[in-house]
C-alpha positions in Angstrom: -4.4 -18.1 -71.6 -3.4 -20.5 -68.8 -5.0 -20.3 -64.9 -2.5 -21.3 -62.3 -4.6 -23.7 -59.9 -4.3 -25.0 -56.8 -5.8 -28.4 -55.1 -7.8 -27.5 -52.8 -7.1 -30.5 -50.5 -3.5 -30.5 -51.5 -1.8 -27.5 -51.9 1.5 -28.7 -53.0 -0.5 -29.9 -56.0 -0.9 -27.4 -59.1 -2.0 -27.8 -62.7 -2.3 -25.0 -65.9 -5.9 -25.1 -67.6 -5.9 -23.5 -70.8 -9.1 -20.9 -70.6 -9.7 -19.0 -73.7 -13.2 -18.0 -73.0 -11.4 -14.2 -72.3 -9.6 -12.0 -74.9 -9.6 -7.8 -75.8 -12.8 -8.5 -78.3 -15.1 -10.6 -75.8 -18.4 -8.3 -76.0 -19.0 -6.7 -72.7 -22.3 -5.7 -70.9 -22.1 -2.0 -68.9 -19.5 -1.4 -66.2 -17.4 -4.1 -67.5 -13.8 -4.3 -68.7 -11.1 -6.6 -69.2 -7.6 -6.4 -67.9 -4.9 -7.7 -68.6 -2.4 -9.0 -65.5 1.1 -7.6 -65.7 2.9 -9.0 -63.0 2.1 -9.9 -59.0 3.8 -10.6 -55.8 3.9 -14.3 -54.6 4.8 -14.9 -50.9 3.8 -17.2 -48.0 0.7 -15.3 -47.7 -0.9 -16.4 -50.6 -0.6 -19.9 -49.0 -2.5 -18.5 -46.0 -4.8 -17.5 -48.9 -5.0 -21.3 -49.7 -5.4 -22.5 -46.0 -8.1 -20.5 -45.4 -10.0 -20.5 -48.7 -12.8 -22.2 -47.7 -13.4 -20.7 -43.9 -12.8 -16.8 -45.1 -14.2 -17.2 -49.1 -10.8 -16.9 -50.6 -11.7 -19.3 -53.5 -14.9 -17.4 -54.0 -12.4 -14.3 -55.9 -12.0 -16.4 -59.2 -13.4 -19.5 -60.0 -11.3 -21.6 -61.4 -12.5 -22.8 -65.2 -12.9 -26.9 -66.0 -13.4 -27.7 -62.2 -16.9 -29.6 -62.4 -16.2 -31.6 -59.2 -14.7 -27.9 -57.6 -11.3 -29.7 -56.0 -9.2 -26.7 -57.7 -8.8 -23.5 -56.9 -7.0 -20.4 -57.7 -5.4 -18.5 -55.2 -5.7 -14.7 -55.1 -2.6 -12.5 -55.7 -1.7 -8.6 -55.3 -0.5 -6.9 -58.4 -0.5 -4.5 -61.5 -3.1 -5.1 -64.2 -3.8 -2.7 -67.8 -7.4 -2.0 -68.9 -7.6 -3.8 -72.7 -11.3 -3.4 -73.4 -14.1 -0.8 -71.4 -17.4 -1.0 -71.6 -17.4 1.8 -68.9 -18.0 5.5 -69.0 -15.5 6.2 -66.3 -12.6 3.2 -67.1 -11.1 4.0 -70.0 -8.5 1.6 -72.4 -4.6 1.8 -70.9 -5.4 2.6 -67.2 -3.4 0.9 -65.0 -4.7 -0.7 -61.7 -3.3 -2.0 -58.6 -5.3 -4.4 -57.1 -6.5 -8.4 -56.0 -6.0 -10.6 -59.2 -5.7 -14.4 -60.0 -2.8 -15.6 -61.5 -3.6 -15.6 -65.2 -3.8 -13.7 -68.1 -7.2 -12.0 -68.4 -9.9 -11.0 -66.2 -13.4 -9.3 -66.9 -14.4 -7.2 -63.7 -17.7 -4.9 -63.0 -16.3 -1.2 -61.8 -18.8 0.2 -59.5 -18.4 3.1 -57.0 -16.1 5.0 -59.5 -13.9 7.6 -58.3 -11.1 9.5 -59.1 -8.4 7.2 -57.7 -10.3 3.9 -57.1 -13.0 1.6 -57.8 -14.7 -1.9 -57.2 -15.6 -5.1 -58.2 -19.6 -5.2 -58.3 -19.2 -8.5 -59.8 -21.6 -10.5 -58.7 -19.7 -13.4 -57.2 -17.4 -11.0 -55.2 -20.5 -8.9 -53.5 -20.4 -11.1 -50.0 -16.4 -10.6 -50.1 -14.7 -8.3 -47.7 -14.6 -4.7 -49.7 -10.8 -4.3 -49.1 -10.3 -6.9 -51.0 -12.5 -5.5 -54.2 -11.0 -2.4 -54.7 -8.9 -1.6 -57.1 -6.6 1.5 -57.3 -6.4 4.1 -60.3 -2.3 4.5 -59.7 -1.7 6.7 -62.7 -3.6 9.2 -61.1 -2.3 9.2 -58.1 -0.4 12.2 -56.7 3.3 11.2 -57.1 2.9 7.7 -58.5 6.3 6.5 -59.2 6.4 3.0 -61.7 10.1 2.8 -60.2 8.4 1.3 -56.5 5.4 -1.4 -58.3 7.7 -4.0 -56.9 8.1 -3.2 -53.6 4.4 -1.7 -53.5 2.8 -5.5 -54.9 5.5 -7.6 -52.4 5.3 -5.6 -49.1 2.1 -3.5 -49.0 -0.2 -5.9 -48.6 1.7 -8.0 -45.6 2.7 -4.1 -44.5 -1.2 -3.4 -44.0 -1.7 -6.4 -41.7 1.6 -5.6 -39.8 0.1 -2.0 -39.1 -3.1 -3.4 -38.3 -1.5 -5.7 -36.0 0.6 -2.9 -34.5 -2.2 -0.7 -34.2 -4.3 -3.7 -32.9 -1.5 -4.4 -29.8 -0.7 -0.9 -29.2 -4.5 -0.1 -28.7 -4.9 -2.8 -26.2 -2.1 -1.8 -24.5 -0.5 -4.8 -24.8 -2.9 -7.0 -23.2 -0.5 -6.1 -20.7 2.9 -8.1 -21.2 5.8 -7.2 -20.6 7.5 -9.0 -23.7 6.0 -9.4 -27.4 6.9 -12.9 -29.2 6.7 -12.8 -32.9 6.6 -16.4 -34.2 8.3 -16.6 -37.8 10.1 -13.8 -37.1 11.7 -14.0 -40.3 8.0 -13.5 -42.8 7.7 -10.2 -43.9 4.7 -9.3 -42.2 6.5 -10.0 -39.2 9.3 -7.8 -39.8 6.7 -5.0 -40.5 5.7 -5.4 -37.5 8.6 -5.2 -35.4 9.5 -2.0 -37.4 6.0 -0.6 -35.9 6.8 -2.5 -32.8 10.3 -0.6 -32.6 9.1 2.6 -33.2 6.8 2.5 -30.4 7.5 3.9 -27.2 5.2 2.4 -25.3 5.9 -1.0 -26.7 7.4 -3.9 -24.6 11.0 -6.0 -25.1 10.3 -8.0 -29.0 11.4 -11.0 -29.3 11.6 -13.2 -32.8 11.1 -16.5 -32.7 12.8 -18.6 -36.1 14.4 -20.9 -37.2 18.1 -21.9 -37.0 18.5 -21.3 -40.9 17.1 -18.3 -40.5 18.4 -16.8 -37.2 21.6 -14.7 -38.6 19.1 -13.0 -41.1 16.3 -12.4 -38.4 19.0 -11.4 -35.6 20.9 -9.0 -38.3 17.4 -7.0 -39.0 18.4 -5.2 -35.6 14.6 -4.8 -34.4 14.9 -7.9 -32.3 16.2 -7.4 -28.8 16.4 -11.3 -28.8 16.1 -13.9 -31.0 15.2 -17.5 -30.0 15.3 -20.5 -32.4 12.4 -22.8 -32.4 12.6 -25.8 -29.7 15.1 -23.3 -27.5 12.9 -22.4 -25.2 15.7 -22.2 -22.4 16.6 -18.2 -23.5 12.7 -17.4 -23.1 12.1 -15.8 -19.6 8.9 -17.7 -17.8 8.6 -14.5 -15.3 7.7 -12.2 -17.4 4.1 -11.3 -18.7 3.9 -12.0 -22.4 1.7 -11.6 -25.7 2.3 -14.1 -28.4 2.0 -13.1 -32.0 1.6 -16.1 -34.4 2.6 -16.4 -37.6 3.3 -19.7 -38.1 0.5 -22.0 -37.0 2.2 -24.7 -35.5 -0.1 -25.6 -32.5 2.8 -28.0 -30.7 5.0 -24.5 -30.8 2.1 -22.9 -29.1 1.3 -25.6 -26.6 5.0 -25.9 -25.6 5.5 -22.0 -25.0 2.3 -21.7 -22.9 4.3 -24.8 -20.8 7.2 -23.3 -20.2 5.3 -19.7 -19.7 4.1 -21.1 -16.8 0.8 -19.1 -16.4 2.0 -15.7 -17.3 0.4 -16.0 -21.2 -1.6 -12.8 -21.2 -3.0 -13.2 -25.1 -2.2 -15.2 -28.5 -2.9 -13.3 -31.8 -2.8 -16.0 -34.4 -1.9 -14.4 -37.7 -0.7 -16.3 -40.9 0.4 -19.6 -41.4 3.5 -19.7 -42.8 4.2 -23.1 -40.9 0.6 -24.3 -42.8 1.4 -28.5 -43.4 1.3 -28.2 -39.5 -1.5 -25.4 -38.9 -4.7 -25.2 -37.1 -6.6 -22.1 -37.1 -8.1 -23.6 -34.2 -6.5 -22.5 -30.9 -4.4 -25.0 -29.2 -3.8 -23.2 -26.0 -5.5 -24.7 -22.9 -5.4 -21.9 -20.5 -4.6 -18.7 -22.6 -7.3 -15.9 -24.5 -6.6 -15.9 -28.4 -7.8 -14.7 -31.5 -7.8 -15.2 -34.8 -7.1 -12.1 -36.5 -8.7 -10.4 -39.6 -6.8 -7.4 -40.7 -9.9 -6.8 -43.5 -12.2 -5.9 -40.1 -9.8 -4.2 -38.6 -9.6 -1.9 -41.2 -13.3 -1.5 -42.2 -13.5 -0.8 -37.8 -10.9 1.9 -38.1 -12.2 3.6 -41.1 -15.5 4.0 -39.2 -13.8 5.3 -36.1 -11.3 7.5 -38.2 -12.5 8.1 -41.4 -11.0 6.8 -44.8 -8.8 9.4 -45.2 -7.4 9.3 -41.7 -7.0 5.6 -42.1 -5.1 6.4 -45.0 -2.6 8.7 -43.8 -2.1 6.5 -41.0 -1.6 3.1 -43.2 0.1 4.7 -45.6 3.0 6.4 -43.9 3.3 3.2 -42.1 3.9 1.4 -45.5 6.0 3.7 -46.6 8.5 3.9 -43.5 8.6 0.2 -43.2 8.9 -0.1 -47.1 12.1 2.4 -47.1 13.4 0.2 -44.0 13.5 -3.0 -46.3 15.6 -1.9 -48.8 18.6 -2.5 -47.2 17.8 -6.4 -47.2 14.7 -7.3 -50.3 16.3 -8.7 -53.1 13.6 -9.4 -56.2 13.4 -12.1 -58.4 11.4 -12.1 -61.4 9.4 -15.1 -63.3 8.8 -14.4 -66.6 5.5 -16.6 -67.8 2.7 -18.5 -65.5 4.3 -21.8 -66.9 7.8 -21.1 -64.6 5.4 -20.3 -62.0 4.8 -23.9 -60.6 8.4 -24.4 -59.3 8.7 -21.5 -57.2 5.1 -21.6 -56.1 6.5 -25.1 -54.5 10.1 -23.6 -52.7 7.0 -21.0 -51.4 5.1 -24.3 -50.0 8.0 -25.4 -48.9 9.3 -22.8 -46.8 12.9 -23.1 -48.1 12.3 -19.7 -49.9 15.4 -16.9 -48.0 13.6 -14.8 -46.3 15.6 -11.7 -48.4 13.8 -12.9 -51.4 10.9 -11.2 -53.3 9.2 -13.3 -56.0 7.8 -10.9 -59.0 5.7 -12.8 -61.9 5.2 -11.8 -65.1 2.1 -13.2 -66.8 
């Protein structure tokens, strides 16, 4: 089977290593079982994944095989897998699991905590990693599973998890007090979660979507905007009003020149993703403004204390769901059949010349 890697120093950089070391008869000690990847989502995010491997652990998931000086990496995706071999009482051969994978073929996991609709990783390389990220979902038996939404579920529910996170995050805090929300990268689908939560919100302040020119028709056409503003215009963006940034991007001159021209009303800065990554710092650049880097993995493991997993669930869920059903009218998927065609639209994804309509689906 062939890993898809990444160079850790140079993300536009991939290779394939052949790694045969996995297949259905590999003998197995207790707990574990093999799985073979189906198909996965691949979006900006999973060059945030990239950015951030080394400050957040990302490259800690799956180590990548023939890598004795470590400079690759593979990048964690969200998709469907099948169980092919079980040496577990409670996994057994044909379940299908929705979950973290690499992209590749095979992988051997530990399932610990076994219940009837999830379970984790205990591998032992994945034990310091945020939990969020090590379970792994029992679909078939969940009630009303429906194989008909795997694409949309892989693409959108985990970008829609951060944008109700962030939602939940804003609303909570009140808005840190602004009087006008701007999403930068208005056009990244965690973004347009977002302003769906954003715009359901009655509390919630005037939304504004910051993009670029290529994409401003798109962004403006979503209807959750009540303006849009391309990057560099900074002329439509009112300096009297109190306002909350919410970063996508991670371009630190955009930052700098919006906290110019806000003129000292800059209430907060959530930095986010970083769709813009070949010009990111996940250091703040603003001289005279409170920001954050946020983690939606903490945010979730905070709320699930305060409200319980099965609130939290209810919660996320319907979010997901209502914000899923609200994308339909504009996600248009696009499958890759094989790791090999991977490599090409791994580097429109790097590139940011991917439309923002489009849904990438690959097919191990």
């Amino acid at each position: 089977m062939h890993e898809f890697q990444v160079n850790k120093q140079d993300f536009t950089k991939t290779r394939l290593v052949e790694n045969n070391t996995l297949n259905a008869e590999t003998p197995l000690l207790d707990d574990e079982i093999i799985v073979r990847v189906d198909s996965f989502a691949l979006t900006a995010n999973n060059i945030t994944y990239a950015v951030l491997g080394e400050k957040l652990g990302y490259w800690q998931f799956f180590p990548a095989s023939d890598n004795a000086d470590n400079s690759w990496g593979i990048i964690p995706v969200w998709g469907f897998a099948t169980v092919i071999s079980s040496h577990s009482n409670d996994i057994t051969v044909g379940e299908k699991l929705f979950g973290y994978f690499p992209p590749t073929s095979l992988v051997k996991m530990t399932a610990t905590q076994v219940s009837s609709q999830r379970f984790f990783d205990g591998s032992a390389h994945r034990a310091a990693l945020p939990p969020g990220y090590n379970v792994y979902r029992r679909v078939l038996a969940e009630p009303g599973y429906n194989e008909t939404y795997d694409k949309q579920r892989m693409l959108l529910f985990p970008l829609y998890i951060t944008s109700f996170c962030l939602c939940d995050y804003l609303e909570s805090n009140q808005w840190f007090n602004a009087e006008q929300v701007i999403i930068i990268s208005a056009s990244s689908k965690t973004s347009i979660g977002l302003a769906y939560g954003i715009d359901d919100s009655e509390s919630a302040p005037k939304l504004i979507g910051m993009t670029s020119s290529r994409n401003h028709a798109f962004v403006n056409k979503l209807g959750v905007y009540q303006q849009v503003i391309n990057y560099g215009d900074l002329s439509q963006l009112n300096p009297k009003l109190k306002t909350v940034i919410v970063d996508m991007a991670g371009n630190a001159e955009q930052l700098k020149a919006i906290e110019q021209h806000m003129i000292g009303n800059l209430t907060f800065c959530l930095q986010v993703g970083l769709t813009h990554w070949d010009e990111a710092s996940v250091k703040s650049p603003l001289s005279h403004t409170e920001s954050e880097m946020f983690f939606a993995p903490g945010h979730i493991q905070k709320r699930i204390a305060q409200w319980g997993a099965k609130e939290f669930e209810h919660k996320s869920m319907s979010f997901m769901a209502k914000s899923t059903q609200r994308s339909a009218s504009w996600l248009a998927f696009t499958s890759i059949e094989s790791i090999e065609q991977m490599a090409e639209v791994y580097a429109d994804v790097c590139k940011g010349v991917l439309a923002p309509e489009k849904g990438i689906i690959i097919k191990p």
